[in-house]
Structure formats: structure tokens, C-alpha cells
N, CA, C and O of each residue as an XYZ file, in Angstrom:
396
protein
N     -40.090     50.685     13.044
C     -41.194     49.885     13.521
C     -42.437     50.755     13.557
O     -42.342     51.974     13.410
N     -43.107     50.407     13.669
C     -44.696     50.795     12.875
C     -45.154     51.208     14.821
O     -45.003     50.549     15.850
N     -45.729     52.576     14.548
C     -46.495     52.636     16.044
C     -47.800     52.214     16.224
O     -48.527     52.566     17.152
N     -48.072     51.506     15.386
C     -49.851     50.787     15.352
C     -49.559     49.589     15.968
O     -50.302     49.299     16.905
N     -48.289     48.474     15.576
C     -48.027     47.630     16.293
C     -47.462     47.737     17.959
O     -46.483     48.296     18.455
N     -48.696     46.834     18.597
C     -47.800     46.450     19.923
C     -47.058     45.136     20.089
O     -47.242     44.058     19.523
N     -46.207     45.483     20.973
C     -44.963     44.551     21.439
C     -45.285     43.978     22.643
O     -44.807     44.573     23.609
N     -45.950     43.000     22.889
C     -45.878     42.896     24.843
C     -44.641     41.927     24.586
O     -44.503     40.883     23.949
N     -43.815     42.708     25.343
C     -42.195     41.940     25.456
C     -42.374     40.429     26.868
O     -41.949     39.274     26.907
N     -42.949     41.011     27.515
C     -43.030     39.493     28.541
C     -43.660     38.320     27.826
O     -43.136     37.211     27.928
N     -44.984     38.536     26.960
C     -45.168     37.386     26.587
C     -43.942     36.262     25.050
O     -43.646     35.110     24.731
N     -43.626     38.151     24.524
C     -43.093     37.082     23.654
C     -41.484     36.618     24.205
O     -40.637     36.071     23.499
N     -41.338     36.986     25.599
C     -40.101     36.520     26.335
C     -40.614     35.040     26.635
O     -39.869     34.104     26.344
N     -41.886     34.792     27.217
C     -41.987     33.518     27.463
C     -42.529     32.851     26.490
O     -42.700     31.666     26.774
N     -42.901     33.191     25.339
C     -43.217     32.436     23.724
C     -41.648     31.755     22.903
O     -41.551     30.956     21.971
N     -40.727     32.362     23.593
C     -39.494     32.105     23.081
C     -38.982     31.173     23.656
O     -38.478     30.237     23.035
N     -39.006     31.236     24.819
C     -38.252     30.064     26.102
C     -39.353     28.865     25.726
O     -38.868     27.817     25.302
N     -40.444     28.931     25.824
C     -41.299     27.994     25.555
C     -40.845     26.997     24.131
O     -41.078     25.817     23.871
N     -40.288     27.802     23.571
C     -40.512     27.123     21.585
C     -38.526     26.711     21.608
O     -37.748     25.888     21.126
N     -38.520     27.453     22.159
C     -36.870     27.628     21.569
C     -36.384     28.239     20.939
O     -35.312     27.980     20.390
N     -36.854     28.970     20.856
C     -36.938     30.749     19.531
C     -35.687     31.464     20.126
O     -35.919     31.758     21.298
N     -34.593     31.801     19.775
C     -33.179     32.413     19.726
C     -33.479     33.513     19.330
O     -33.298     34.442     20.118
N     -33.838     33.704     18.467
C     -34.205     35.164     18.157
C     -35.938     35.315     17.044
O     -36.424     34.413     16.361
N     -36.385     36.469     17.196
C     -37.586     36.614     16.826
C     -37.869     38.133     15.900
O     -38.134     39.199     16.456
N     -37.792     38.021     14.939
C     -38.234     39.523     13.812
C     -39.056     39.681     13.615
O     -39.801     38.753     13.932
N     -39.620     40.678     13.068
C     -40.692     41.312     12.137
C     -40.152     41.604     11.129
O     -38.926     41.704     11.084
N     -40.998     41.831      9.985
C     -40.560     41.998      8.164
C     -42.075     42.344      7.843
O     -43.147     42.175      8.424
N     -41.630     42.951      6.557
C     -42.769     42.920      5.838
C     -43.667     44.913      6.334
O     -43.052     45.817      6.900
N     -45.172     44.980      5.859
C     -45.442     45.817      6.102
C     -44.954     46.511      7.986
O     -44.946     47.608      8.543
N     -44.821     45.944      8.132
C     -44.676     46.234      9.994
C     -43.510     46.737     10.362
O     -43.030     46.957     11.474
N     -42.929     46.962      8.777
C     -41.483     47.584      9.454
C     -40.998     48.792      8.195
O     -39.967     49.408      7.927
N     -42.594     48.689      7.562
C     -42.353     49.503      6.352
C     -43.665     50.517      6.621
O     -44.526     50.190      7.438
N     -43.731     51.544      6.006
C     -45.119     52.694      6.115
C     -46.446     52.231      5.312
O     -47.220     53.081      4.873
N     -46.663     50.903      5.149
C     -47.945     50.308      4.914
C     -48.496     49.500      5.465
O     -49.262     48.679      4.960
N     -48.124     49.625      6.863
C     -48.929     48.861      8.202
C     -49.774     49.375      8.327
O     -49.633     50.584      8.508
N     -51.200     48.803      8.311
C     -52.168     49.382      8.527
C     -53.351     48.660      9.651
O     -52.945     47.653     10.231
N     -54.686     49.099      9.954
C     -55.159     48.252     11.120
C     -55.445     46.832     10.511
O     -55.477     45.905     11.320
N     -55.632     46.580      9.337
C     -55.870     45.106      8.680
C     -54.795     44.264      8.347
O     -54.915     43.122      7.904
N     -53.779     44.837      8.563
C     -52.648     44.085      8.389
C     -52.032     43.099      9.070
O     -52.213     43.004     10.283
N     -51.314     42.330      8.474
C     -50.968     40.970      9.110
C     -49.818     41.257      9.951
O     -49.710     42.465     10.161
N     -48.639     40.312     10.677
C     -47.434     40.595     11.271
C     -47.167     39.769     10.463
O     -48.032     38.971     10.102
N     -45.433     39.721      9.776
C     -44.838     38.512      9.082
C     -43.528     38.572     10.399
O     -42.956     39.617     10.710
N     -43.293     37.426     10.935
C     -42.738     37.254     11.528
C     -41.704     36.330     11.276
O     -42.089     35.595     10.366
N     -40.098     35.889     11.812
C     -39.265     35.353     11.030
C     -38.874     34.717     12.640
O     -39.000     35.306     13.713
N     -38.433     33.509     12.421
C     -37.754     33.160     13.760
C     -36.519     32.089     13.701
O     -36.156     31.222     12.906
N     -36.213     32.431     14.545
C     -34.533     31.256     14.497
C     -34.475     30.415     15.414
O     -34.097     30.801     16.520
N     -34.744     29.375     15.261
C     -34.466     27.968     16.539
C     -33.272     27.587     16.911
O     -32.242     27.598     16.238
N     -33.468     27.153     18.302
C     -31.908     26.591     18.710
C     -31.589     25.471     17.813
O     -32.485     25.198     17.015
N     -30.740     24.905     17.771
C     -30.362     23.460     16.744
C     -30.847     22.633     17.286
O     -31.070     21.557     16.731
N     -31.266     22.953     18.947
C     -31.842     21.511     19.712
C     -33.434     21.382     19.272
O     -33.824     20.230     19.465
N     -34.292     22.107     18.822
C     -35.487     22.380     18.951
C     -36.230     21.962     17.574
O     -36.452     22.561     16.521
N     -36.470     20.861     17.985
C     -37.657     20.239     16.497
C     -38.912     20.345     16.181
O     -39.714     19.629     16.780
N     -39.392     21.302     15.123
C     -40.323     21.472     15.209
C     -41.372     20.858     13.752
O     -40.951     21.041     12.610
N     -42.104     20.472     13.885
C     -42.692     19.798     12.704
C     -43.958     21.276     12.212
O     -44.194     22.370     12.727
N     -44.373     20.720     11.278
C     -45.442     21.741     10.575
C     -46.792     22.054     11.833
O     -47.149     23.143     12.283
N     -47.283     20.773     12.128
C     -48.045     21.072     12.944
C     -47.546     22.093     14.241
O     -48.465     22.437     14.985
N     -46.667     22.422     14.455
C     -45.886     22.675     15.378
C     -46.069     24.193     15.361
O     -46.411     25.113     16.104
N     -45.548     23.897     13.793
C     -45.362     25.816     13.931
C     -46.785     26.481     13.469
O     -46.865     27.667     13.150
N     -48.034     25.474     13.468
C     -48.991     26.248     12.999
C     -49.520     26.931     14.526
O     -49.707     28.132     14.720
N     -49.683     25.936     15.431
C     -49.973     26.534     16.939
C     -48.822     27.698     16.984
O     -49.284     28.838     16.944
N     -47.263     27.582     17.069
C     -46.941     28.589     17.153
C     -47.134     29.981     16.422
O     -46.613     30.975     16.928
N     -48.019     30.112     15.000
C     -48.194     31.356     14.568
C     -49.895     31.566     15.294
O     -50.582     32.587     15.306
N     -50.179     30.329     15.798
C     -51.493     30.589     16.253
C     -51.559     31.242     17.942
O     -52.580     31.763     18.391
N     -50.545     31.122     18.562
C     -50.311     31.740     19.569
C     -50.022     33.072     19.346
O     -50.712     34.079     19.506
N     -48.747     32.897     18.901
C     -48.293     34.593     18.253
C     -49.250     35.660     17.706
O     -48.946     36.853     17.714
N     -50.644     35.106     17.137
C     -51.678     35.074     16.482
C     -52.172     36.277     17.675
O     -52.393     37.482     17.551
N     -52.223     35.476     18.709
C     -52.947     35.824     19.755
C     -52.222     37.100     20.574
O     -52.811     38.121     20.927
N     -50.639     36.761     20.818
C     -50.041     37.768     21.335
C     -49.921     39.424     20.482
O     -49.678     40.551     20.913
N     -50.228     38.874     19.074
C     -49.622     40.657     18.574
C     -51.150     41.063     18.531
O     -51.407     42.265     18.591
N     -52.330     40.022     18.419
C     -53.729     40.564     18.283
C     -54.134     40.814     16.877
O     -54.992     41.609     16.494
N     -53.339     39.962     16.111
C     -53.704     39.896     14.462
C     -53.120     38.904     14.072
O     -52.282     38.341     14.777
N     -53.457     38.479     12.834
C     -52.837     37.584     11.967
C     -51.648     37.594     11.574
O     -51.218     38.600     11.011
N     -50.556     36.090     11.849
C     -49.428     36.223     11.578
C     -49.100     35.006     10.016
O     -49.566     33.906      9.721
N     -48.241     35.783      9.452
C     -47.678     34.741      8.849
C     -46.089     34.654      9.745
O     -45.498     35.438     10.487
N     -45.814     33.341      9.249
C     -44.407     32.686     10.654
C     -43.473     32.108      9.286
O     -43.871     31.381      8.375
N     -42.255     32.634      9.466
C     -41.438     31.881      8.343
C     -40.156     31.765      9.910
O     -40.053     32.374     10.975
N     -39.198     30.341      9.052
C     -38.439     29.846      9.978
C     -37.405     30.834      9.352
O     -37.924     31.600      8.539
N     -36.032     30.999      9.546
C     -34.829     31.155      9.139
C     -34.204     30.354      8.236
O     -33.550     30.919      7.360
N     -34.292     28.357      8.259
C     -33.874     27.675      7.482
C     -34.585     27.863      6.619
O     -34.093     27.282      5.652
N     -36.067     28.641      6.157
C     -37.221     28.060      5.799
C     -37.546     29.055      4.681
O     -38.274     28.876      3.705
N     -36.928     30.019      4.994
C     -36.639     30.899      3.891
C     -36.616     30.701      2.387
O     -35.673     30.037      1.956
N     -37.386     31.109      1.634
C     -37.253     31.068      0.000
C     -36.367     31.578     -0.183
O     -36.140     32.680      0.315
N     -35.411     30.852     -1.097
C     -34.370     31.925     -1.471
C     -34.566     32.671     -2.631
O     -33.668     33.458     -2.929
N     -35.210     32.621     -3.104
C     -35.618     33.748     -3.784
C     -35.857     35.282     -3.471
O     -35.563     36.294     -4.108
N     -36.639     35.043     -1.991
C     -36.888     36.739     -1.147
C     -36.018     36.622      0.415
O     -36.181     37.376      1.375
N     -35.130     35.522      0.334
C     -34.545     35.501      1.682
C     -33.460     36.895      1.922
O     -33.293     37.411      3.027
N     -32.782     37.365      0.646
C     -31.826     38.628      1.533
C     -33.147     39.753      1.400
O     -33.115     40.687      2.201
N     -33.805     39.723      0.843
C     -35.155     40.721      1.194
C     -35.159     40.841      2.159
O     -34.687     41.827      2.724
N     -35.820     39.659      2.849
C     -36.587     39.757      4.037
C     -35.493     39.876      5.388
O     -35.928     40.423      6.401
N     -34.235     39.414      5.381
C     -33.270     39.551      6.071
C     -32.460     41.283      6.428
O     -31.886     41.918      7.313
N     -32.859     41.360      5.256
C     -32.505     43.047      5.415
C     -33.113     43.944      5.971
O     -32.725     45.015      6.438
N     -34.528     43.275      5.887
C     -35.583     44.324      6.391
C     -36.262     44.064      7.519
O     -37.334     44.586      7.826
N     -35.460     42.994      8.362
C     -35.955     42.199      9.496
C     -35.678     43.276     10.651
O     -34.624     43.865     10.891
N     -36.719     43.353     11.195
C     -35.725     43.906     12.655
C     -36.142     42.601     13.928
O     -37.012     41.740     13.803
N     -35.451     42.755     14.817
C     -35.202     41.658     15.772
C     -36.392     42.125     17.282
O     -35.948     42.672     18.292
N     -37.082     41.957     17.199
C     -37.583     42.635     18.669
C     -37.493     41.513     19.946
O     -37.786     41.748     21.119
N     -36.975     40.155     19.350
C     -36.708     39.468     21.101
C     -35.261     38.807     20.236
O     -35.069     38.566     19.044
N     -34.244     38.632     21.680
C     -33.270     37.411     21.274
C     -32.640     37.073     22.196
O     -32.426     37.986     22.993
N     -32.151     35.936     22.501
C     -31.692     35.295     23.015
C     -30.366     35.297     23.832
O     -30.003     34.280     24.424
């Protein structure tokens, strides 16, 4: 994990309970040595099976998250995954909240 990124663990404890988020990753530069101060967070998340979320849904949620890491997120679901870069990004996920 990249020491440029911060973690405030309380909020994204209550960003999770709030959404229904089971578990919550990072991918992408933020977990590789080309995080830099302009860089985005790519974030990956896993919903309970109870928890429906529509598009509009998850745009507030990367727009919150937005707010909690203090940069721009891109938000991919778990079902939501391309499979094309899904064992990519699965491999290189690390988990920083879960359930």
C-alpha cells in the first residue's frame, strides 16, 4: 500500500454499514509504485446479496468515497468486473475494510 494514501478506517467503517459493502479494496496504482499526488483510488467492493444498488447509487457512493480518501475514485462492483481484467485486478486487490 502506497504511503501517500490515507485510510481513515472509521469513516470507511461507517461507509460500509451504510451501503452494505462486505468488503472494500484498493487496486490499481495505489497498491503499485505509481501512486502519485494526482492519482486516482480504484476501488473494488462486494455487496451483501441483500443490498440493491442501481447506477445512480453507486455514483454518490464513489462520490462520497470521493470525499473520504480526498481524491478521485473510480468504484468497480465485484459482479461488475470485466472479465477481461477481472483476475488482474483481483490479484492485486488488497482489502482495507471487511466485514
Amino acid at each position: 500500500m502506497n504511503p501517500q494514501l490515507s485510510i481513515p478506517q472509521t469513516d470507511l467503517r461507517a461507509f460500509c454499514r451504510a451501503h452494505a459493502v462486505r468488503e472494500l479494496s484498493i487496486f490499481g496504482s495505489a497498491v503499485r509504485g505509481d501512486f502519485g499526488p494526482d492519482s486516482d483510488v480504484d476501488v473494488l467492493i462486494d455487496l451483501a446479496p441483500e443490498a440493491r444498488i442501481g447506477l445512480i447509487a453507486l455514483q454518490r457512493m464513489r462520490d462520497e468515497l470521493a470525499r473520504i480518501f480526498g481524491r478521485p475514485v473510480d468504484l468497480l462492483t465485484k459482479n461488475g468486473i470485466n472479465h477481461n481484467i477481472r483476475d488482474e485486478i483481483l490479484r492485486d486487490a488488497q482489502v482495507i475494510h471487511a466485514e
